[in-house]
KEVEXLO-416939 format. One line per field, with one value per residue: residue number from 1; residue in three letters; x, y, z of N, C-alpha, C in turn. Coordinates in steps of 0.001 Angstrom, whole numbers, plus 524288, in hexadecimal, padded with zeros to 5 digits. Layout:
! residues N
pos: (NUM, ...)
code: (ALA, ...)
n.east: (X, ...)
n.north: (Y, ...)
n.up: (Z, ...)
ca.east: (X, ...)
ca.north: (Y, ...)
ca.up: (Z, ...)
c.east: (X, ...)
c.north: (Y, ...)
c.up: (Z, ...)
END
This chain:
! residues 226
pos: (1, 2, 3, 4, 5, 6, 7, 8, 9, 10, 11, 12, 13, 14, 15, 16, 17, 18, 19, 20, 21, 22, 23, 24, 25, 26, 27, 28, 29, 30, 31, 32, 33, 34, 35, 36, 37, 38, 39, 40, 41, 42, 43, 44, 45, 46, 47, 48, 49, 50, 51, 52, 53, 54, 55, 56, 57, 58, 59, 60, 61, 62, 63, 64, 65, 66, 67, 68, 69, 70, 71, 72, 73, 74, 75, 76, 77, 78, 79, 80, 81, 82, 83, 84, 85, 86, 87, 88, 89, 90, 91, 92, 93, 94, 95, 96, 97, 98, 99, 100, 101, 102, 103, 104, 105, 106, 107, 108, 109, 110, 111, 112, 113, 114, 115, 116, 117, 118, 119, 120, 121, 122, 123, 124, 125, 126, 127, 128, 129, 130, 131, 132, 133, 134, 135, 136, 137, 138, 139, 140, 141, 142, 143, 144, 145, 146, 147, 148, 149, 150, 151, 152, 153, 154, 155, 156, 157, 158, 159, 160, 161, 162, 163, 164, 165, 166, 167, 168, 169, 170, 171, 172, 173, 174, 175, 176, 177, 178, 179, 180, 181, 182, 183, 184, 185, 186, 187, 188, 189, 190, 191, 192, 193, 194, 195, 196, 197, 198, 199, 200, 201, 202, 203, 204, 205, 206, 207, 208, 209, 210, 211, 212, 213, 214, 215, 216, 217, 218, 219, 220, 221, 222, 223, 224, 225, 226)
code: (UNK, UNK, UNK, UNK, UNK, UNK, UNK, UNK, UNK, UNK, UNK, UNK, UNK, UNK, UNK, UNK, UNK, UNK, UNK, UNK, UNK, UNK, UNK, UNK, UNK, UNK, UNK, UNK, UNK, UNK, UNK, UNK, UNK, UNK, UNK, UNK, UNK, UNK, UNK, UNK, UNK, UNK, UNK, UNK, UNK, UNK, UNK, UNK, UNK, UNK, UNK, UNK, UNK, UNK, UNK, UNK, UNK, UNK, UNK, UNK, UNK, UNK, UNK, UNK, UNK, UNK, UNK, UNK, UNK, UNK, UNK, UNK, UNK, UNK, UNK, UNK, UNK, UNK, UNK, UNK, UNK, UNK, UNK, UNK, UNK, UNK, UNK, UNK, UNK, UNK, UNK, UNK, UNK, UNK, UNK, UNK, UNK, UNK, UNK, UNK, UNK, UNK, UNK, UNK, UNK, UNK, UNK, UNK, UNK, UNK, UNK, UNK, UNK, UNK, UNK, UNK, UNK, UNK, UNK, UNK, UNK, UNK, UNK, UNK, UNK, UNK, UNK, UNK, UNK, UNK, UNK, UNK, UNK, UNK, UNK, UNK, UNK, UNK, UNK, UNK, UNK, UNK, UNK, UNK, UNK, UNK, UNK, UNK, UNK, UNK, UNK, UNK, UNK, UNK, UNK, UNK, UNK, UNK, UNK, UNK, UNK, UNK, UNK, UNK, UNK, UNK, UNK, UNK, UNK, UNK, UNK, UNK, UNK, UNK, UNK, UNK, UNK, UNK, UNK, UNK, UNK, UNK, UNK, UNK, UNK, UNK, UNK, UNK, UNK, UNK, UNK, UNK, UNK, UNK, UNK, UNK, UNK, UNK, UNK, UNK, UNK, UNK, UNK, UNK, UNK, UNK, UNK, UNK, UNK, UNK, UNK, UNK, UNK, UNK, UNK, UNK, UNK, UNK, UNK, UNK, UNK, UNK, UNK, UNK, UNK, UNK)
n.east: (4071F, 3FEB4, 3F469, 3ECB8, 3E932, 3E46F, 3E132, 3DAFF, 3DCB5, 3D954, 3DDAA, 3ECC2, 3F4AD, 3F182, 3ECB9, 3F451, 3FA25, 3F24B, 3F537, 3FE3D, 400C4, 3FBB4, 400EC, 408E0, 404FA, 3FDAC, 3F183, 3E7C0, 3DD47, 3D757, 3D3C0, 3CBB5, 3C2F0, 3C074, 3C0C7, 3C1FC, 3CCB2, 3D4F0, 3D0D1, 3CD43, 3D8FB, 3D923, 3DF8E, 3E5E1, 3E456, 3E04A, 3D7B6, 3CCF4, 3C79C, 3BBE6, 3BABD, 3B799, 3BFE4, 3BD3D, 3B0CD, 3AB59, 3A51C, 3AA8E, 3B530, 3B263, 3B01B, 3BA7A, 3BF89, 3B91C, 3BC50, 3C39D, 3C52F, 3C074, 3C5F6, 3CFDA, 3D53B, 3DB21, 3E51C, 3F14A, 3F53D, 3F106, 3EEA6, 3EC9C, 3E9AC, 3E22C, 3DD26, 3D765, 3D6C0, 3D698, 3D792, 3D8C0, 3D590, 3D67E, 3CF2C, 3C643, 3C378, 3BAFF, 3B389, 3B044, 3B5B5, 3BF75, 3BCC3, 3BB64, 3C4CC, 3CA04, 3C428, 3C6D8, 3D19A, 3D5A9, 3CCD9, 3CA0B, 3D33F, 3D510, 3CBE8, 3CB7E, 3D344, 3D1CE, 3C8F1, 3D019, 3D906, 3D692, 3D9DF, 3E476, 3EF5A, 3FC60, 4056C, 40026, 3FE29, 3FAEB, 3FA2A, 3FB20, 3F72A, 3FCC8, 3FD3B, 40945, 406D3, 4004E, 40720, 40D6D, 4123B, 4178D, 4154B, 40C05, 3FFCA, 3F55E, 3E8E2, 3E86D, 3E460, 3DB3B, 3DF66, 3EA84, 3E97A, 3E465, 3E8A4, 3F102, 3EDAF, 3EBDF, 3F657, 3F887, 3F23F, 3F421, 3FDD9, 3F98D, 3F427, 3FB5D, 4001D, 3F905, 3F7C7, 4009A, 4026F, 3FD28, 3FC69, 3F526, 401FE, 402DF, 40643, 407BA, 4096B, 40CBB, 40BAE, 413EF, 411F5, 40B7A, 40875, 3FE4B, 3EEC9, 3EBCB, 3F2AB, 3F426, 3E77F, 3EC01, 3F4C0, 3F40F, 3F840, 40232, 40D8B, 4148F, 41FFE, 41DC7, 4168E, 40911, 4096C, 413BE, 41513, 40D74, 4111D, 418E2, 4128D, 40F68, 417D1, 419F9, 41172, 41096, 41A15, 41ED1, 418F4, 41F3B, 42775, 42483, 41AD8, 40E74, 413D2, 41832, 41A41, 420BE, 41CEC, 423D8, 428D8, 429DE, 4232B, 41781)
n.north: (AFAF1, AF093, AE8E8, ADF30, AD220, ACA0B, ABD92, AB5E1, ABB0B, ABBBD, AB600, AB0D1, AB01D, AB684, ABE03, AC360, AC675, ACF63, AD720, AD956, ADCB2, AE514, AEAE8, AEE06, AF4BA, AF2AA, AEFCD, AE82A, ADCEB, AD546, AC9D5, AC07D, AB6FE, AB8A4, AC590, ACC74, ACB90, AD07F, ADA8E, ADDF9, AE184, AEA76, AEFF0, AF984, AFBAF, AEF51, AE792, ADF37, AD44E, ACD33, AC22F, AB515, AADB2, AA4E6, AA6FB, AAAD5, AB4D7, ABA5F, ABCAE, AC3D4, ACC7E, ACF87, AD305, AD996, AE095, AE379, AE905, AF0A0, AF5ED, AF3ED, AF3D6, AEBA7, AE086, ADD03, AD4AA, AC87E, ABF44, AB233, AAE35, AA832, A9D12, A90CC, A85AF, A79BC, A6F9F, A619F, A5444, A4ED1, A47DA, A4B88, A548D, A5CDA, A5DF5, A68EE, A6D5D, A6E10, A72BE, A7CF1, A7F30, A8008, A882B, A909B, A9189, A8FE4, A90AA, A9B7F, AA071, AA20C, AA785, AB009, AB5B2, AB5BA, ABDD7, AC627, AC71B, ACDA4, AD772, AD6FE, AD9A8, AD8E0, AD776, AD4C3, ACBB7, ABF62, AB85A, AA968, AA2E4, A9741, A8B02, A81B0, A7998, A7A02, A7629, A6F3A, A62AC, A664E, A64A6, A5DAE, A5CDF, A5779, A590A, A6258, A62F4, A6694, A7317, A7365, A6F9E, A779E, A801B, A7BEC, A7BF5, A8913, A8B26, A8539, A8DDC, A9682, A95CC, A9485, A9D2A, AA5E2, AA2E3, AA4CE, AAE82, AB34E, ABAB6, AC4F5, AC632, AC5AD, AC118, AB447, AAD9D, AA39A, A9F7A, A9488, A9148, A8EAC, A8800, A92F4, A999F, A9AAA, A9BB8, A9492, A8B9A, A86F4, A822B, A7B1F, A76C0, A71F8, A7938, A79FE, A815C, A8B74, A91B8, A9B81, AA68A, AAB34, AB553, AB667, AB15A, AB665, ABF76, ABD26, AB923, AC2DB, AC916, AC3BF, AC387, ACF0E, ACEC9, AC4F8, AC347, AC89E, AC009, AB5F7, AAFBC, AA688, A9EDC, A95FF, A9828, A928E, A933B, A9108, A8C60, A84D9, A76CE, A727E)
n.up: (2E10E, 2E039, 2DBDD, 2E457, 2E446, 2EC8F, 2F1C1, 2FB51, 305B9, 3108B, 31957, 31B24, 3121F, 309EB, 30F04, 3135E, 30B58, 308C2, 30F5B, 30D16, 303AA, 30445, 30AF5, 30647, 2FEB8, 2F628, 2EEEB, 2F304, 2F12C, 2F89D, 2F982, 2FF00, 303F6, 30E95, 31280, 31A72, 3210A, 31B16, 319CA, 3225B, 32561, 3214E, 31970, 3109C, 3035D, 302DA, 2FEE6, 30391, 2FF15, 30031, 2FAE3, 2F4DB, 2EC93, 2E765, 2E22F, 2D7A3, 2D945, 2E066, 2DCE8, 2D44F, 2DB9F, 2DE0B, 2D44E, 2D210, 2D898, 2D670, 2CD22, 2CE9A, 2D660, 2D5FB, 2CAB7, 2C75C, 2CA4B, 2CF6B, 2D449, 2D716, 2E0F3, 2E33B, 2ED49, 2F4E2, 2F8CE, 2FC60, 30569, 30892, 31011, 3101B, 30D76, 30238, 2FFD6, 305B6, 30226, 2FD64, 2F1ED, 2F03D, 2F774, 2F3AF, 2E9AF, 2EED7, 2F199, 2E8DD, 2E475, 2E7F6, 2E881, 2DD8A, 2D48B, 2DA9A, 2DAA8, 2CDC1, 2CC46, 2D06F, 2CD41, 2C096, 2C169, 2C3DC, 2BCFF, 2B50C, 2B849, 2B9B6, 2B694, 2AC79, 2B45C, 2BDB0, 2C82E, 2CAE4, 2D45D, 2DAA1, 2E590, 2E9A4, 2EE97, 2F3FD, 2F2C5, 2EB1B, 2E221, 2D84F, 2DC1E, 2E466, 2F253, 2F66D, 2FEE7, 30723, 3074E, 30334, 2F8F4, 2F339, 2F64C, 2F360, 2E7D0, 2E376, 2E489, 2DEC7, 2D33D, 2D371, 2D225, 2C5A9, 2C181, 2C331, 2BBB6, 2B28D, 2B040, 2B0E6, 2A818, 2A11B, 2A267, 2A02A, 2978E, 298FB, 2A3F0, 2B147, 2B96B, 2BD35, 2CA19, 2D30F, 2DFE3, 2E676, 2F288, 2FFF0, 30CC3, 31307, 32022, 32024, 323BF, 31C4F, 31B60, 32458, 32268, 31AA4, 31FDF, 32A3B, 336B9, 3336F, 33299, 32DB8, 327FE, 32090, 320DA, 31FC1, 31C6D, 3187C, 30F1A, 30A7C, 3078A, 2FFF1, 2F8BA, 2F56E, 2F346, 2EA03, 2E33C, 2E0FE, 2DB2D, 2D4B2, 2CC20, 2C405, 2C27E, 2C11A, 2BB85, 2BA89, 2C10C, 2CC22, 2D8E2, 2E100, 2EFE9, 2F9F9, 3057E, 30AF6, 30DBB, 31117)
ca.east: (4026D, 3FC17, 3EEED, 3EF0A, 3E42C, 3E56A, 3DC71, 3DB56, 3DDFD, 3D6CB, 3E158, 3F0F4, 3F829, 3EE55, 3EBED, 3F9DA, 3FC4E, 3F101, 3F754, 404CE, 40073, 3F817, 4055D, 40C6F, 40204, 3FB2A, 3EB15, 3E60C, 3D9C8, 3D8C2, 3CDEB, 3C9E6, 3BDC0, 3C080, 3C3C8, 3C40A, 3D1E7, 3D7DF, 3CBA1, 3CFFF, 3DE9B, 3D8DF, 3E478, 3E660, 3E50F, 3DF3F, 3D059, 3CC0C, 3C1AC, 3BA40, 3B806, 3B754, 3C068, 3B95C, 3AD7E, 3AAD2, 3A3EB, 3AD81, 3B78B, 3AF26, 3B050, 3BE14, 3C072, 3B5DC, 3BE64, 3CA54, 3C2B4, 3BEA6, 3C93B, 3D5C0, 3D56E, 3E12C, 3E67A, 3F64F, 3F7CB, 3EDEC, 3F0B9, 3E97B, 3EB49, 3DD5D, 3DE87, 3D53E, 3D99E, 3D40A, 3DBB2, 3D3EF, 3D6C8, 3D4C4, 3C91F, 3C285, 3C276, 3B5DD, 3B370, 3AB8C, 3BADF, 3C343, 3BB8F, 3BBA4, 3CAC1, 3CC06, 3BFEA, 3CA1C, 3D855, 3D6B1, 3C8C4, 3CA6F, 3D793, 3D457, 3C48C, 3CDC1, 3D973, 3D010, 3C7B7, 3D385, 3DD48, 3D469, 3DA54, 3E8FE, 3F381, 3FF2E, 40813, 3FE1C, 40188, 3F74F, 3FDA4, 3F593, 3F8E3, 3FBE4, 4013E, 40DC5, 403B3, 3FD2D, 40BD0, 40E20, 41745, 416BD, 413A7, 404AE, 3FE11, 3F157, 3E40C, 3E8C4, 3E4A0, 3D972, 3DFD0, 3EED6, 3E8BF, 3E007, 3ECD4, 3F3DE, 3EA32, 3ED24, 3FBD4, 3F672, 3EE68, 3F767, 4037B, 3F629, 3F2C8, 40170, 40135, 3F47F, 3F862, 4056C, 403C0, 3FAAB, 3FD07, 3F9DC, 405FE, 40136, 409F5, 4057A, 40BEF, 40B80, 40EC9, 41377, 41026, 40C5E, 405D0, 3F723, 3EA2C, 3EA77, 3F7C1, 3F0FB, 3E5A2, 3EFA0, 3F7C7, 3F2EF, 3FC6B, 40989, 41043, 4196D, 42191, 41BAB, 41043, 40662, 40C9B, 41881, 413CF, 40A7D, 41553, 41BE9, 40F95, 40CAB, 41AB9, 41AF3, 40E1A, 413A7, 41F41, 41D77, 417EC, 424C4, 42BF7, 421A0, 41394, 40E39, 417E5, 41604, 41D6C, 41F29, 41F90, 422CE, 42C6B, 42615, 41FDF, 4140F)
ca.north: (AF8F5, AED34, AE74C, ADA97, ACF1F, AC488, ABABD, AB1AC, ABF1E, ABA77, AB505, AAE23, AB38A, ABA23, AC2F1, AC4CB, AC968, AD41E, ADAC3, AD7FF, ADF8A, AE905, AEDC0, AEFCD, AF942, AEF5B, AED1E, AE2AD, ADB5B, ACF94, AC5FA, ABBA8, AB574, ABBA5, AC9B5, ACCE0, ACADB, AD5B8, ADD6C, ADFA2, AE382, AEFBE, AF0F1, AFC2E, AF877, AEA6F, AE791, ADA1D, AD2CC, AC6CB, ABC40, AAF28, AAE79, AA1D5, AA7BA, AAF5D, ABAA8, ABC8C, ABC48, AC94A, ACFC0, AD0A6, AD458, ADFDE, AE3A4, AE42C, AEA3F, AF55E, AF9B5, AF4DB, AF2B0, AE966, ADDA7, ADC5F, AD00C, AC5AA, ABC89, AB081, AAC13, AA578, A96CA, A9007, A81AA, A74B7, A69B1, A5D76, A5124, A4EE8, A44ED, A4E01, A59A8, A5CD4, A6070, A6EAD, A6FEF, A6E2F, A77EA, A8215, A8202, A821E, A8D4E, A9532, A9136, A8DF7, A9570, AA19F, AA32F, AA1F7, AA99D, AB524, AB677, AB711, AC3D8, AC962, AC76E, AD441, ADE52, AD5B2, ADC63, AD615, AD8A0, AD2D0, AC791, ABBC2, AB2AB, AA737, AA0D5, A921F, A87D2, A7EEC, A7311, A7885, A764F, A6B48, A6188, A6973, A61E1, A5F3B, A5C4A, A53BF, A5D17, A6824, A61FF, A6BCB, A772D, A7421, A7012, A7B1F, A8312, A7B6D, A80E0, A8D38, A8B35, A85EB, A8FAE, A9BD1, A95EA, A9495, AA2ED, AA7B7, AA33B, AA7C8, AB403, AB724, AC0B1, AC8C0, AC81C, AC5BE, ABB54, AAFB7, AAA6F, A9EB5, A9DC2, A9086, A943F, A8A56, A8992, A9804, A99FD, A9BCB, A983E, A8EEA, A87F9, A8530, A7DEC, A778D, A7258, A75D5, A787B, A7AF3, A8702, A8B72, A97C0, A9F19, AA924, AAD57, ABB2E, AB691, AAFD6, AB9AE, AC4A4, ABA3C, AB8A6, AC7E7, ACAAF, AC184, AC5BE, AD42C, ACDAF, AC1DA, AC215, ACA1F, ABCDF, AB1F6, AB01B, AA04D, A9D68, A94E7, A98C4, A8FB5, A979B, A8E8E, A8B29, A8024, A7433, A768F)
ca.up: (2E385, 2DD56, 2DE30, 2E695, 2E68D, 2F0CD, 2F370, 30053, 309FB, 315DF, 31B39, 31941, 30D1A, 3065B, 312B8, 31539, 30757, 307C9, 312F4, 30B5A, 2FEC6, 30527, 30E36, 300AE, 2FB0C, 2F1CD, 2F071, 2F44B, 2F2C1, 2FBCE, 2F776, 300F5, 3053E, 31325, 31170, 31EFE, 323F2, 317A1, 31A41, 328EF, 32464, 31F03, 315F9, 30D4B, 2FF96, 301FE, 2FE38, 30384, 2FB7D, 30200, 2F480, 2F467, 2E825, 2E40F, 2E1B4, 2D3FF, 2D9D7, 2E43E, 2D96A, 2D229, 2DD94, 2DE0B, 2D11C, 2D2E7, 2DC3C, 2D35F, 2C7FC, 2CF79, 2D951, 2D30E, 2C7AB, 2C72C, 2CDF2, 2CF9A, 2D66E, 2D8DE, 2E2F3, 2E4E3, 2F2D8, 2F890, 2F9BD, 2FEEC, 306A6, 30A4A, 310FF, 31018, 30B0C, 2FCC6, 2FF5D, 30999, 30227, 2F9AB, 2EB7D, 2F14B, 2FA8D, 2EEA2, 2E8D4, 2F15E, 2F09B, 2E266, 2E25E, 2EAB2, 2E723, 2D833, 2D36B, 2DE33, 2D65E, 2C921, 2CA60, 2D0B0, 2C811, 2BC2B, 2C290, 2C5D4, 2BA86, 2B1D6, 2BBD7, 2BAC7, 2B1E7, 2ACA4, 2B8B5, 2C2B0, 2CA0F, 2CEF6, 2D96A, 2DC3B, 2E7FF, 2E906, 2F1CE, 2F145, 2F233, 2E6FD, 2DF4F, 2D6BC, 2DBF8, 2EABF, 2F802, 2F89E, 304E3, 307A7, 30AD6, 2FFBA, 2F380, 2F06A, 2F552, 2EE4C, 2E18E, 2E0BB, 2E35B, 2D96C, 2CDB5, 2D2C8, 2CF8A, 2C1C8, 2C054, 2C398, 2B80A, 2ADC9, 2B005, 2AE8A, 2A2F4, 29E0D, 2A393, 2A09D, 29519, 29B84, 2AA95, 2B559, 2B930, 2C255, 2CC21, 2D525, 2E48C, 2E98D, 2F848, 302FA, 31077, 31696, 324D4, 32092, 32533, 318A6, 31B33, 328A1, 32255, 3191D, 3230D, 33171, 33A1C, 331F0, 33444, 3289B, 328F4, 31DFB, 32306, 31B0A, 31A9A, 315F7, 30983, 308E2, 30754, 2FBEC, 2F420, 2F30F, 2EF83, 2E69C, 2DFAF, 2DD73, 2D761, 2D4D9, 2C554, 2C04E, 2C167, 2C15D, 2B9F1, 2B904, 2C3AA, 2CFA0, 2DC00, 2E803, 2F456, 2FE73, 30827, 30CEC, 30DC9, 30C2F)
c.east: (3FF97, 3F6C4, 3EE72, 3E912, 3E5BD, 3E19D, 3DEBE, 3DE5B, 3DCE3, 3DB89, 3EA28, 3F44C, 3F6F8, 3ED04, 3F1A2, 3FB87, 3F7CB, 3F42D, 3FD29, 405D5, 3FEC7, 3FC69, 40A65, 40887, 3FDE2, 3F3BF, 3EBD2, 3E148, 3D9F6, 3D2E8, 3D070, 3C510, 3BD17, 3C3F4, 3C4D3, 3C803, 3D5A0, 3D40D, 3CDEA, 3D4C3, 3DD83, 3DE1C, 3E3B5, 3E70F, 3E1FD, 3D881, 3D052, 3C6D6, 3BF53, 3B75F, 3BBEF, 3BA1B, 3BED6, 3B3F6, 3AD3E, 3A9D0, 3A70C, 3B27A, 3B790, 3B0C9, 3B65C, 3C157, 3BD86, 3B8E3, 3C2E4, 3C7AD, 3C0B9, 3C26A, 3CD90, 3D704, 3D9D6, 3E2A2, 3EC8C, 3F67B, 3F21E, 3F037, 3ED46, 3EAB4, 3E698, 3DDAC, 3DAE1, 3D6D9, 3D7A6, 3D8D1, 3D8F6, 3D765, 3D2FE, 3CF88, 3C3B8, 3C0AC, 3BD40, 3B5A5, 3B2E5, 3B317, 3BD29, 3C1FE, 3BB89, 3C16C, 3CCA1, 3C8D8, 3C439, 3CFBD, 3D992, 3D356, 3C98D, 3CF25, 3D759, 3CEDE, 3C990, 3D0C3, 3D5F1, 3CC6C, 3CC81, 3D77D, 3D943, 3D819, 3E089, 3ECAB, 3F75F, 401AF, 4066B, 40067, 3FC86, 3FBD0, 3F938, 3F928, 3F7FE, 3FE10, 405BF, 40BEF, 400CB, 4016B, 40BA8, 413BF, 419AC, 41694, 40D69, 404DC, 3F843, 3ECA9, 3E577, 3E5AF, 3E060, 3DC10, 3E70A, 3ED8E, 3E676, 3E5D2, 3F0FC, 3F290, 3ECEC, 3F1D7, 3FAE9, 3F4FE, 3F256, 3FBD6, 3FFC4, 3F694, 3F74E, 400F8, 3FE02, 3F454, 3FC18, 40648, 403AD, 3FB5B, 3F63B, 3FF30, 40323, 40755, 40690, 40B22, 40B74, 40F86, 40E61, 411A4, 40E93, 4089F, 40042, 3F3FF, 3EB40, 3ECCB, 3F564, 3EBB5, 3E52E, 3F157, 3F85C, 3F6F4, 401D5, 408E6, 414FF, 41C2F, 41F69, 415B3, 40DE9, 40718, 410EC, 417CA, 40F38, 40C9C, 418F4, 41830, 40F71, 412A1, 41ADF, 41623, 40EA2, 41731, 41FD1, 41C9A, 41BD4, 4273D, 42898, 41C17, 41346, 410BF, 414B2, 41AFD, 41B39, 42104, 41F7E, 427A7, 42CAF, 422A0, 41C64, 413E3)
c.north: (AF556, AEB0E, AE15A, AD5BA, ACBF9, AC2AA, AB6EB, AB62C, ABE94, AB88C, AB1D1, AB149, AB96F, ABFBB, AC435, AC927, ACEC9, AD829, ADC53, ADCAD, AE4B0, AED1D, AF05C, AF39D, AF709, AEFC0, AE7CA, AE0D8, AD5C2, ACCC3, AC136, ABA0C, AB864, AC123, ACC09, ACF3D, ACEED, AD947, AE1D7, AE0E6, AE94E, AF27F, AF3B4, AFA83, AF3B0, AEA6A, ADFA0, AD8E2, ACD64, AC5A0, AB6FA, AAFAC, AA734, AA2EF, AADF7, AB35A, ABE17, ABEF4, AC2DA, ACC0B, AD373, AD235, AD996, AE20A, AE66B, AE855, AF13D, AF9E1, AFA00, AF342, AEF78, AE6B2, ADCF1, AD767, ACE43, AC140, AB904, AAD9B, AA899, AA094, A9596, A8829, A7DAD, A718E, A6562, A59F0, A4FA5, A4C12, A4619, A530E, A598A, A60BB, A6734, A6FEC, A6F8A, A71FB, A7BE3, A83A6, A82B0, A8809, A92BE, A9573, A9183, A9274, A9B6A, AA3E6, AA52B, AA6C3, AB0B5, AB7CE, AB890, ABC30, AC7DE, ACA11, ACD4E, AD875, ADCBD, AD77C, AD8E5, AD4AC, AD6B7, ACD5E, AC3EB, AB7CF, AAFE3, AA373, A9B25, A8FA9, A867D, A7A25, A749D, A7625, A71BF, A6689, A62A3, A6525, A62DA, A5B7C, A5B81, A58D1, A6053, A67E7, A6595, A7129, A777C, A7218, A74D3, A7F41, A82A2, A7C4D, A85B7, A8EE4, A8B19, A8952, A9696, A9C15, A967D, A9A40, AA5DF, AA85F, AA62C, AAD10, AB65D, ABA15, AC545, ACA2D, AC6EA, AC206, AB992, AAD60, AA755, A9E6C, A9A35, A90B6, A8EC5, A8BC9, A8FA0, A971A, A9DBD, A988E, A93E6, A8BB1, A8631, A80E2, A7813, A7357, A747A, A7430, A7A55, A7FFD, A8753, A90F4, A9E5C, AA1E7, AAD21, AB39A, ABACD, AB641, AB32E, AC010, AC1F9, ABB8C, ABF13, ACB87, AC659, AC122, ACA8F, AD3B1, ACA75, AC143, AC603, AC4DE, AB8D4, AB346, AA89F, A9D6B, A9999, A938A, A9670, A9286, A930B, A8D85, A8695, A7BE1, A7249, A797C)
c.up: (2DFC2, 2E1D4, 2DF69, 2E7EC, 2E7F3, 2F2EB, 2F779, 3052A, 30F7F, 31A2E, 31868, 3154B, 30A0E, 30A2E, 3158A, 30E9E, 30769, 30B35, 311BA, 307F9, 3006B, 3084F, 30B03, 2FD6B, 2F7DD, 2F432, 2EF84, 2F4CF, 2F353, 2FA64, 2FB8D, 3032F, 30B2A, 3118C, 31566, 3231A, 320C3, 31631, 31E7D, 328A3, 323CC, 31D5A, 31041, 30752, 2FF78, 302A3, 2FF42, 30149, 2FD27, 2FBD2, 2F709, 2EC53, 2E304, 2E11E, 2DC92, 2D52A, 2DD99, 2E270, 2D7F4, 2D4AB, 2DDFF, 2D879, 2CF46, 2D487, 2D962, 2D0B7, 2CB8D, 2D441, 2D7F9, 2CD5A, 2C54F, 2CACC, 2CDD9, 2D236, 2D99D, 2DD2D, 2E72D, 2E8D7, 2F542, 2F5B5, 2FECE, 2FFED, 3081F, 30ABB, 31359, 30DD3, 30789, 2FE8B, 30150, 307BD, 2FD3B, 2F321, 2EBF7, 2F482, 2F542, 2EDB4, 2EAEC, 2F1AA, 2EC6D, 2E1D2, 2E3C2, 2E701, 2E12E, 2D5A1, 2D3FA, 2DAA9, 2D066, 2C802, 2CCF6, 2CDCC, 2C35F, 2BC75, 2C4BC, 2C191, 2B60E, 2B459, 2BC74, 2B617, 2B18D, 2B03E, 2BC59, 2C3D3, 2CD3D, 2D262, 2DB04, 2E145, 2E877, 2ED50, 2F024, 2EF04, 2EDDB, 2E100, 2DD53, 2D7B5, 2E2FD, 2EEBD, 2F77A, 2FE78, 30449, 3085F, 307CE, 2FA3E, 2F222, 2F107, 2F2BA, 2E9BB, 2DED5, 2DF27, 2DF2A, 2D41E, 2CED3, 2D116, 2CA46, 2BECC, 2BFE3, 2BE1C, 2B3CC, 2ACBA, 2AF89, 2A9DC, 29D47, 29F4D, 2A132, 29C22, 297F2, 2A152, 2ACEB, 2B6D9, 2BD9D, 2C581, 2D0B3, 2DAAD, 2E621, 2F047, 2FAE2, 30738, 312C7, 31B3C, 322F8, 324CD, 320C0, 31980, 3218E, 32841, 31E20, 31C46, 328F9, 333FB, 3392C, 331D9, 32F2F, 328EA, 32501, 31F40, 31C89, 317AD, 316CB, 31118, 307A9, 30540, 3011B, 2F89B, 2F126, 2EF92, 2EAC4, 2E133, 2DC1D, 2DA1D, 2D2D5, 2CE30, 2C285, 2BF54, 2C230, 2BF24, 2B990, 2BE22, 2CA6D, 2D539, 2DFC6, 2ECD5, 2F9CB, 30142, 30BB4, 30C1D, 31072, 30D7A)
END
């Protein structure tokens, strides 16, 4: 039984994997700004936490939480992505920001209240695109939300390294198409065969496993373009 944090639960991946982990025995606390939707599961084991993980004090809270019921995190797993599709000239200094505050910040302000309670053995997964990949297929209307994602690739091989005496190991998913709400206000309309269950069922085995044979590493999960 390991202890399981997943952020962006409200819906798509992130609410496919609590119900994933939670059916294997595991805790689970689901952090998303809507807590709601893994509220209403009433699933044994799983504590949902509404934060805004941009926001420092929302941050606190979830590290209270750690600090006093489990003392210990096994596998972080940063999933909430937040998306804008605009064209570069239309989009505003205050929109940019709000997708770095989420995708880039939200990652980095969590990871650092959470790595105290992370032992060598733990495992962060930060989730990325393919468009945040160097070299990849980009596409017009993404550029704040695949650059922000491409730091987070950056940002996951830095912390490897600055990690890897001590633990935890970082690994970095850049996932292709799956059937979300997001890939909907990516690219409205396309239909792709991967459902949010499916790649939802990949990421979580591949978190339990996953840092025996990879730390720094940056895996493309895609089958598709995009």
């Amino acid at each position: 039984m390991k202890h399981i944090v997943i952020t962006g639960t409200s819906r798509g991946m992130g609410y496919e994997m609590v119900k994933l982990f939670a059916e294997k025995g595991h805790k689970v606390l689901a952090i998303s700004r809507n807590d709601k939707p893994v509220s209403d599961l009433n699933l044994e084991g799983v504590t949902a936490l509404s934060c805004d993980i941009s926001k420092a004090e929302d941050l606190g809270r979830v590290s209270a939480f750690i600090d006093s019921e489990w003392k210990q995190v096994d596998v972080l797993i940063n999933n909430a992505g937040a998306l804008i599709n605009k064209d570069f000239e239309k989009i505003s200094a205050e929109e940019f920001q709000q997708i770095y505050s989420t995708n880039v910040f939200g990652v980095i302000g969590l990871t650092q209240k959470l790595l105290p309670f992370m032992k060598k053995d733990a495992h962060v997964v930060n989730i990325s695109t393919m468009g945040g990949v160097q070299g990849s297929v980009k596409f017009p209307g993404l550029s704040a939300y695949s650059s922000s994602k491409a730091a987070v690739i950056t940002l996951t091989e830095l912390l490897a390294e600055e990690y890897k005496e001590k633990g935890p190991s970082f690994n970095v998913l850049a996932l292709g198409a799956v059937q979300t709400e997001m890939l909907e206000e990516a690219f409205p309309g396309l239909e792709v065969p991967l459902s949010a269950k499916d790649m939802a069922g990949y990421i979580m085995d591949f978190s339990l496993t996953g840092h025996k044979f990879y730390n720094g590493k940056l895996l493309q999960v895609s089958n598709s373009t995009p």
